[in-house]
C-alpha positions as CSV (number, residue, x, y, z in Angstrom):
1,X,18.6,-11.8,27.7
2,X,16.2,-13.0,25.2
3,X,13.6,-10.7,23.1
4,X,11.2,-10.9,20.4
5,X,10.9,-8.1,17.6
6,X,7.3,-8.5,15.6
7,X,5.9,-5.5,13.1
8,X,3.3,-5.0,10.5
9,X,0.6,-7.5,12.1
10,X,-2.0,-5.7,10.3
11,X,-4.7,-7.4,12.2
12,X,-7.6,-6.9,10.8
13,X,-6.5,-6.0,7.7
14,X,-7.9,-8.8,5.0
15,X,-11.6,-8.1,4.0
16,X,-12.0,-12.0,2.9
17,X,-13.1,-13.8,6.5
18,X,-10.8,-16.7,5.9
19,X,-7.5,-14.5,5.5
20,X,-8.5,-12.6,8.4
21,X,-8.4,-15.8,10.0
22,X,-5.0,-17.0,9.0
23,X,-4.0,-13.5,9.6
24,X,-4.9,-13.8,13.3
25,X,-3.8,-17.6,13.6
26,X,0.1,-16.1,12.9
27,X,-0.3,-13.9,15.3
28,X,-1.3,-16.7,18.0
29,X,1.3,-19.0,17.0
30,X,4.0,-16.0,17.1
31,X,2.5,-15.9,20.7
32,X,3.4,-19.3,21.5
33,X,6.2,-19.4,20.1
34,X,7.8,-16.3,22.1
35,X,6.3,-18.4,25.3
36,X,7.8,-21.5,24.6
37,X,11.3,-19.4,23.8
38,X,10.6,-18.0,27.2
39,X,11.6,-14.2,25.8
40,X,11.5,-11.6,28.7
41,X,9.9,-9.2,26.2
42,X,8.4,-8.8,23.0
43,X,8.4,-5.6,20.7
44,X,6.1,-4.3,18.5
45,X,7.3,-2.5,16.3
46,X,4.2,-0.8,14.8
47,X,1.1,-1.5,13.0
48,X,-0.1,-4.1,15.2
49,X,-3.2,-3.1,14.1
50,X,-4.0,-2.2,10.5
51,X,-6.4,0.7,11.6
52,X,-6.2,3.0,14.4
53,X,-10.1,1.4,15.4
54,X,-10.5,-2.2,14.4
55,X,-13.6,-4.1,14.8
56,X,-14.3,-5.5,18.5
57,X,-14.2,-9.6,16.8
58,X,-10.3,-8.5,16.0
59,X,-10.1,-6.4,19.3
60,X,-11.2,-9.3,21.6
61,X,-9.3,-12.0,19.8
62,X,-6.2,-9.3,20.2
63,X,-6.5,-8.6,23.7
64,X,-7.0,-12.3,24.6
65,X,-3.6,-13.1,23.0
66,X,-1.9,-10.3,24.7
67,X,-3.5,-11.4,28.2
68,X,-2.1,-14.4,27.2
69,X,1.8,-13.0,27.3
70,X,1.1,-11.0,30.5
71,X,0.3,-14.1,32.4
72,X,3.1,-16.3,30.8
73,X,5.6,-13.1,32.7
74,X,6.5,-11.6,29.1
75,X,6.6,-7.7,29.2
76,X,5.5,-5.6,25.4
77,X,6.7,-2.7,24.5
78,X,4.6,-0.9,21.4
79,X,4.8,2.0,19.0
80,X,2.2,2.9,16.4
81,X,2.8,2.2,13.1
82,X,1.2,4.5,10.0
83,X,-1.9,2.2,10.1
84,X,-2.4,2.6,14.1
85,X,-1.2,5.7,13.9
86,X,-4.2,8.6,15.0
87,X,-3.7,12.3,14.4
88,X,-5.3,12.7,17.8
89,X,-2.9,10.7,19.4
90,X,-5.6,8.6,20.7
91,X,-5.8,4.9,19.2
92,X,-6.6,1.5,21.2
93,X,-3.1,0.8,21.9
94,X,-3.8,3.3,24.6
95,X,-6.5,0.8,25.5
96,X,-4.5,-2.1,25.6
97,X,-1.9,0.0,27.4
98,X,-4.0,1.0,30.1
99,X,-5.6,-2.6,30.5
100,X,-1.9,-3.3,31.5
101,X,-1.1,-5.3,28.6
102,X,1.7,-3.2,27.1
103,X,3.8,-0.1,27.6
104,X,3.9,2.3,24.8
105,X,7.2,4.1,24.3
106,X,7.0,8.0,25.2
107,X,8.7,10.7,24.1
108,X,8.6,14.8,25.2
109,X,8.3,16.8,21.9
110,X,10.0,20.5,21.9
111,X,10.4,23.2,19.5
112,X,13.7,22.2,17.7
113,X,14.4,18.5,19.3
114,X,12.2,15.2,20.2
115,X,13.8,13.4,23.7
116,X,13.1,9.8,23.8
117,X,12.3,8.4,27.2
118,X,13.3,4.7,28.2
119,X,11.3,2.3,29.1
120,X,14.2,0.5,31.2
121,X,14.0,-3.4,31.2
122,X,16.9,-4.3,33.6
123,X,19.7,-3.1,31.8
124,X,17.9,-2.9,29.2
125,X,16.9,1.2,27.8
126,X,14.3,1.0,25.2
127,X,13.2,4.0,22.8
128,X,10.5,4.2,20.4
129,X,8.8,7.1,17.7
130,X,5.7,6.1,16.1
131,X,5.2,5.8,12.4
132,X,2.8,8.3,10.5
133,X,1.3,8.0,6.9
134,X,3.4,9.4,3.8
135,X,6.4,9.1,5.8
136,X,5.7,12.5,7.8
137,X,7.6,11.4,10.7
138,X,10.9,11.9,9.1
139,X,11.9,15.2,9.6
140,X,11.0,14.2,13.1
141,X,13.7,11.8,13.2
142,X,16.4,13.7,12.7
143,X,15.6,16.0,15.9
144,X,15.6,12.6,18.3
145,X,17.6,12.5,21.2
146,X,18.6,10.7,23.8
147,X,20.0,12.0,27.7
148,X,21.0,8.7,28.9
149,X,25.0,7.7,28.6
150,X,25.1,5.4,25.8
151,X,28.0,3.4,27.3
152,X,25.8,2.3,30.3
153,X,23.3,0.5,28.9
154,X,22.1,-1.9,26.1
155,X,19.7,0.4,24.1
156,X,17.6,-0.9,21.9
157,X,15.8,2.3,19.2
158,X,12.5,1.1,18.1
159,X,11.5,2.8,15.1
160,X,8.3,2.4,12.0
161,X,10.1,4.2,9.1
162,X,12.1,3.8,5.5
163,X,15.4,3.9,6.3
164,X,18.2,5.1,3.2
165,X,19.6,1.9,3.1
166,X,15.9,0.2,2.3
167,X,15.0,3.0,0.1
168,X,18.2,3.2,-2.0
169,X,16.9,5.6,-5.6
170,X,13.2,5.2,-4.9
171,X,11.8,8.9,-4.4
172,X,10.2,8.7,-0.8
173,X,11.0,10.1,2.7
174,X,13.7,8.0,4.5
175,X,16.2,8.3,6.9
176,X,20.0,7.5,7.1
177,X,20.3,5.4,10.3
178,X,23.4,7.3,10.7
179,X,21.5,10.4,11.8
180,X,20.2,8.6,14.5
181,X,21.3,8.4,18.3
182,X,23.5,5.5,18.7
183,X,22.0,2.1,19.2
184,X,23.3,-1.8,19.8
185,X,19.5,-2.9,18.0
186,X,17.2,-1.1,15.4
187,X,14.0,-2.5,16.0
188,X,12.5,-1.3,12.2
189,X,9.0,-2.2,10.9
190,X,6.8,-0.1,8.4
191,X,8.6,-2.1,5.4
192,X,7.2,-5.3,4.6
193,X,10.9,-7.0,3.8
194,X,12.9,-9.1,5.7
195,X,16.2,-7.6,6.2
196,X,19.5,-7.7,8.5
197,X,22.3,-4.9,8.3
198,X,25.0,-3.8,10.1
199,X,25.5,-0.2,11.0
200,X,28.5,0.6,12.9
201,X,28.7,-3.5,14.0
202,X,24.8,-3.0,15.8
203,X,22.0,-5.0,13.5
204,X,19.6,-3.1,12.4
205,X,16.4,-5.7,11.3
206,X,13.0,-5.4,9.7
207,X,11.5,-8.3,10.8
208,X,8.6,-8.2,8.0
209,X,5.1,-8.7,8.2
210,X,3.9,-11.4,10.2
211,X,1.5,-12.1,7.8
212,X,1.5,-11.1,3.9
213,X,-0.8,-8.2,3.7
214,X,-1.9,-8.5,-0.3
215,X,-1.4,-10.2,-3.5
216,X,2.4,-9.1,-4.4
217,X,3.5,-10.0,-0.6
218,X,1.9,-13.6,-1.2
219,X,3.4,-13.7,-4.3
220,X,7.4,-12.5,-2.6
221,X,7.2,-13.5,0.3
222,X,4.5,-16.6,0.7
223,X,4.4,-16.6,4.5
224,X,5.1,-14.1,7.7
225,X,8.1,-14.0,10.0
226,X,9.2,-12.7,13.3
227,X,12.6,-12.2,14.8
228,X,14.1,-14.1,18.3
229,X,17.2,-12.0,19.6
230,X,19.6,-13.7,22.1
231,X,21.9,-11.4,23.6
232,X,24.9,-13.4,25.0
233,X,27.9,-11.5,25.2
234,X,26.8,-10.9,21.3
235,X,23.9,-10.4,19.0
236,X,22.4,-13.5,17.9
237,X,19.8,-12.7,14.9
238,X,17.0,-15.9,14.5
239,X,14.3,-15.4,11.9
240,X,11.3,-17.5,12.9
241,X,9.1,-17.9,9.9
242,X,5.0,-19.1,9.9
243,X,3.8,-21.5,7.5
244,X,0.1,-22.2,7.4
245,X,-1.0,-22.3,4.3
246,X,0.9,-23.5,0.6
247,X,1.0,-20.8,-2.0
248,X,-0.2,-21.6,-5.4
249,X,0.9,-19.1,-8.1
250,X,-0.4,-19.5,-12.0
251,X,0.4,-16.7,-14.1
252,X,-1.7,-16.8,-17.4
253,X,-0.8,-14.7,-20.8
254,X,-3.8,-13.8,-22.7
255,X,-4.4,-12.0,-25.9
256,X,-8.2,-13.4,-26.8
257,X,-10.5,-13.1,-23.8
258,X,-12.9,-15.0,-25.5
259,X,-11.2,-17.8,-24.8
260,X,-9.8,-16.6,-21.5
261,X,-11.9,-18.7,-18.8
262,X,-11.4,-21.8,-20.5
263,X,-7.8,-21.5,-20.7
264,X,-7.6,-20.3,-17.3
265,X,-9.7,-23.5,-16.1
266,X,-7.7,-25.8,-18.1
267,X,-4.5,-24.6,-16.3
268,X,-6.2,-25.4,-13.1
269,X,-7.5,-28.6,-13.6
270,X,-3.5,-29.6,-14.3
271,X,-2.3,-29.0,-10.6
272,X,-3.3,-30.2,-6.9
273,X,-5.1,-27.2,-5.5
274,X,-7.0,-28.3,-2.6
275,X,-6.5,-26.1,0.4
276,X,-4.0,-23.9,-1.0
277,X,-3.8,-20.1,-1.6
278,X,-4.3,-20.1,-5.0
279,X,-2.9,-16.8,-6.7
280,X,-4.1,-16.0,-10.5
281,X,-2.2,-13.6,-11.7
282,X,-3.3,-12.8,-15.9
283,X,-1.3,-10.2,-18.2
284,X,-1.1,-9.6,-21.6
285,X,-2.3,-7.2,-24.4
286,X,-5.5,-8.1,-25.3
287,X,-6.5,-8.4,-29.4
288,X,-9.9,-9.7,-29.0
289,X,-12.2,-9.5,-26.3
290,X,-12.0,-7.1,-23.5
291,X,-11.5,-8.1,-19.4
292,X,-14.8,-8.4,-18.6
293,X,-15.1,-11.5,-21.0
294,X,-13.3,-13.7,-18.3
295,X,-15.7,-15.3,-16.3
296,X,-14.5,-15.1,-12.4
297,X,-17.4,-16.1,-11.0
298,X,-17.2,-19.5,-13.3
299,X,-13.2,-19.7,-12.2
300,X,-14.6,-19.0,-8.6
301,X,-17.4,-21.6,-8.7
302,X,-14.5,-24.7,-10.8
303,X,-11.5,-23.7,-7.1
304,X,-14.8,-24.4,-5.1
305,X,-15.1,-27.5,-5.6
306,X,-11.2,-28.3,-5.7
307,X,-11.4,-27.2,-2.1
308,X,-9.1,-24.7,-2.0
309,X,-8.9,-22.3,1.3
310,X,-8.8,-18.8,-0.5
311,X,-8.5,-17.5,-4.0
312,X,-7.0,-14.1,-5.4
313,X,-6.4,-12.2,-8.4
314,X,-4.5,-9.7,-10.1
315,X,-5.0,-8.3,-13.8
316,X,-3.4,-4.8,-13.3
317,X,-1.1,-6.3,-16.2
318,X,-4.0,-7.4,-18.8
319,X,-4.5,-4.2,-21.1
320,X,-6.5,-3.9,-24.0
321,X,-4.8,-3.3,-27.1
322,X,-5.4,0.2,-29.1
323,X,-6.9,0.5,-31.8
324,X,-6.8,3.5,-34.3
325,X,-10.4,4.2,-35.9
326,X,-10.5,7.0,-39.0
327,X,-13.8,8.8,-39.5
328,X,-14.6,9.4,-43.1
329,X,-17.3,11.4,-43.5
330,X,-19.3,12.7,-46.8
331,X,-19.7,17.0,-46.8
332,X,-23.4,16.3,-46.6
333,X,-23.0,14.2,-43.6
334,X,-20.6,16.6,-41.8
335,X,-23.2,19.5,-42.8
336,X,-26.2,17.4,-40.8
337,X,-23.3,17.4,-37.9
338,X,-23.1,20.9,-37.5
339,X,-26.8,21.7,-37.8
340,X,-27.2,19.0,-34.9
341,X,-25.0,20.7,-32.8
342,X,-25.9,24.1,-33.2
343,X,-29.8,23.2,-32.9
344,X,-28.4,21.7,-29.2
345,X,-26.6,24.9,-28.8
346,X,-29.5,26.8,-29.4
347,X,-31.5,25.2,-27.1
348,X,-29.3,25.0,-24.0
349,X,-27.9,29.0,-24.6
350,X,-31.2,30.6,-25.9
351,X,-30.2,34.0,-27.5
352,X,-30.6,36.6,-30.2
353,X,-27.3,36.1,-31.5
354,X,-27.8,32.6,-32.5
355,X,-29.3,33.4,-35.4
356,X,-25.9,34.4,-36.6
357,X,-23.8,31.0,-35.8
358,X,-24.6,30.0,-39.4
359,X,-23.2,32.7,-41.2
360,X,-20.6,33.0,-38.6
361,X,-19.7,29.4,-39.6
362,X,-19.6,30.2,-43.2
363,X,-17.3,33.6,-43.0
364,X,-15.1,31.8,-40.9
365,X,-14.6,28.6,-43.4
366,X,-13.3,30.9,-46.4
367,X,-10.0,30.1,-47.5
368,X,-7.3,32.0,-48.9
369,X,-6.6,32.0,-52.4
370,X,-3.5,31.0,-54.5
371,X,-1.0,33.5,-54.8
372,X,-3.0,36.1,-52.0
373,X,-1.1,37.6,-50.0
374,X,-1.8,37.7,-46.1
375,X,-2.7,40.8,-46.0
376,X,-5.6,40.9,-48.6
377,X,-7.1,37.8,-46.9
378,X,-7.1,39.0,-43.3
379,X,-9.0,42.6,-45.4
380,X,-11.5,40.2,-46.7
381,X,-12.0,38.2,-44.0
382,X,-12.5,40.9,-41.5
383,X,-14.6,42.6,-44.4
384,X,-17.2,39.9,-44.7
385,X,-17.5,39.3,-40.6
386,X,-17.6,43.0,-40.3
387,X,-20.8,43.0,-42.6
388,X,-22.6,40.0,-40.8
389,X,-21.8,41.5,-37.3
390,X,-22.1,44.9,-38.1
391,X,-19.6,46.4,-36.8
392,X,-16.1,47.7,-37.5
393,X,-13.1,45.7,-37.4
């Protein structure tokens, strides 16, 4: 038996047209390349889609490709990821579903357990539980079950999660793999990583995006991946990786942005940039100049006409250096202050008791003379306000 085990296409999910593109062209050439390895199915494990409604350009393109698979004999079997996912329980995977391009895994949810149905594949049992945004199907993990006989079967668990083994310190909701039914393959996606481990001698695989889905994953990773699994008589793991496109990655320091575009440009004009991903990643603390001095549209207008195929950027790392300013200001200056603001006062809070803000001001500013005690100077304090406000304190 041969499978396939995609996640995280995120189709759809690039605003710029041309990484849209790319995105899509992964996903077609993942496609051909689980035809020519003549798979018997292909799992998806969640976020095929990077919204729970993507446009109709990416829906057609998406329905093509998996009309595509159903007439080359491959079967899919999908869960929703935390993009795909819909509260209502209603996304287009139900489309594509009912089109009879796929079968999504099912599941009968009671008060204190979750029973995973199979979709059976041969000998083949496979269970799935979507994904949901801020990892809120966790504590719905650990009430899964499963009725069938474990020993009678190959079961496959197809999951979009965090497990604890991914996780490790970092504070978000994840799940030991251990608390799960018993499985001989973990089908994992909702972690954009690439990453094999054995748990109790079965693999358990996140097979990573199949296409990066921002900046840092261009930057880690540079390209998408897939997994083939060959099941004879053992559990044999191939990664399948997509190349389209050559990463280009400059990473600039600036402290004068003044300067900043040029220096950026002249970095540029060293290397070979044509149809490459170019990725500008600029730090530093900044002593002259602030971030808007760096010209993009200038950098933009230079990688034109290298002919590159798509240009990014990243300055969450480019601050601005603090400076400490100390107001000095003469009495007469600070007394123009306060008549300023009490004049605005006066005319946003129109009242009869604004004519005392003045003296107000001036019993409050008495200070306490050497060798008073507290006492005396709380009496004459409370003395002179008692006066202005006639009453008695």
């Amino acid at each position: 038996m041969k499978f396939a085990h995609l996640s995280d296409c995120h189709l759809g999910g690039w605003r710029q047209p041309e990484l849209q593109q790319l995105n899509l062209e992964s996903f077609k050439i993942a496609v051909d390349s689980c035809i020519e390895e003549q798979v018997e199915f292909m799992l998806f494990a969640g976020d095929l889609f990077d919204s729970a409604f993507p446009s109709i350009e990416i829906l057609k393109e998406t329905f093509a490709q998996f009309k595509k698979i159903k007439d080359a004999g491959i079967k899919s079997y999908v869960i929703a990821g935390s993009h795909d996912y819909s509260v209502s329980g209603k996304s287009f995977l139900d489309v594509l579903e009912k089109a009879g391009f796929c079968e999504i895994c099912k599941f009968n949810k009671q008060e204190d357990k979750i029973i995973l149905k199979p979709i059976i594949h041969k000998s083949y049992y496979i269970y799935g539980y979507p994904g949901r945004k801020s990892g809120l199907e966790v504590p719905d993990l650990k009430k899964i079950q499963i009725n069938e006989p474990y020993e009678n079967n190959f079961r496959i668990l197809m999951l979009h999660t965090t497990i604890k083994e991914v996780a490790k310190n970092l504070p978000i909701d994840s799940i030991d793999l251990k608390e799960l039914p018993k499985a001989d393959y973990y089908a994992l996606g909702h972690i954009h990583i690439n990453f094999e481990k054995e748990i109790n001698e079965k693999p358990a695989v996140y097979s990573g995006p199949l296409f990066p889905n921002n900046f840092k994953e261009f930057e880690e990773l540079n390209h998408g991946s897939f997994y083939i699994i060959d099941i004879e008589g053992y559990t044999k793991i191939t990664k399948k990786e997509i190349k389209l496109k050559e990463i280009e990655l400059i990473n600039i320091e600036l402290e004068n942005s003044l300067i900043g575009t040029q220096k950026i440009i002249s970095e540029l004009e060293k290397r070979d940039l044509k149809d490459k991903i170019i990725l500008l990643r600029i730090s530093g603390t900044l002593k002259k100049g602030k971030p808007s001095d760096i010209k993009f549209q200038e950098i933009q207008d230079f990688l034109k006409k290298q002919q590159i195929y798509s240009f990014l950027k990243n300055t969450a790392k480019l601050e601005v250096e603090q400076q400490e300013f100390q107001m000095n200001l003469q009495e007469s200056e600070m007394e123009k202050v306060e008549e300023t603001l009490i004049q605005n006062y006066k005319k946003e809070n129109p009242s009869n008791f604004n004519r005392l803000i003045p003296e107000l001001i001036k019993s409050l500013t008495i200070e306490k003379q050497e060798g008073e005690k507290n006492t005396i100077f709380e009496q004459r304090l409370f003395s002179g306000l008692s006066k202005l406000l006639r009453i008695k304190l």
